[in-house]
C-alpha positions in Angstrom: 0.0 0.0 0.0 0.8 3.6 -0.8 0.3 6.5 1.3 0.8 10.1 0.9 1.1 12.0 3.8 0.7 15.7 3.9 1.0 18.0 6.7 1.1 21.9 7.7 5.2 21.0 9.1 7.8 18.4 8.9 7.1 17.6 12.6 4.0 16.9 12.1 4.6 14.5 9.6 7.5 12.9 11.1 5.1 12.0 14.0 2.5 10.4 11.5 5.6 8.3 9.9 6.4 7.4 13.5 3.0 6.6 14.6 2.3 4.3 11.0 5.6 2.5 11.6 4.5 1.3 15.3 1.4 -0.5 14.0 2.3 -1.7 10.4 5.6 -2.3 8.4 6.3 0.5 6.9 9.4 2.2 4.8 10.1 4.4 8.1 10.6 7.8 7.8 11.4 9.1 5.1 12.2 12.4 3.5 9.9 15.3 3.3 9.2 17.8 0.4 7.7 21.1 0.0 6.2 21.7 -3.5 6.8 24.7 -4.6 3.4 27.1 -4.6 2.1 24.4 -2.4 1.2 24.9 1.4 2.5 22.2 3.5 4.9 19.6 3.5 4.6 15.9 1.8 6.0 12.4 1.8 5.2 9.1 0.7 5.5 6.1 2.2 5.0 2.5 1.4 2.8 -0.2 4.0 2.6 -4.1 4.6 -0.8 -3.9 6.3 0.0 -7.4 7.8 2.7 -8.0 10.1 4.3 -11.2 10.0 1.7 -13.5 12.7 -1.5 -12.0 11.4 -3.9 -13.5 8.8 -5.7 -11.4 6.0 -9.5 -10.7 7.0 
């Protein structure tokens, strides 16, 4: 899975990175980028909703 995190500051998204990383395996955090003309900073990360041990629903 794919997510694209956006965020008013770079903490603030570090924390979601964080936060997504306790509960699934994710890519970590990873670096951040402003787009130009864009409020807000982004990043994307990548997900493996299941953690080794768990079934699919």
């Amino acid at each position: 899975m794919v997510l694209d995190i956006t965020g008013g500051d770079e903490d603030t998204v570090r924390a979601v990175m964080t936060a997504l990383d306790e509960h699934w395996a994710t890519s970590g955090v990873v670096p951040m980028r402003r787009d130009p003309g864009e409020p807000g900073v982004r990043a994307r990360i990548y997900a493996d909703v299941l953690r080794p041990g768990r079934h699919s629903p």
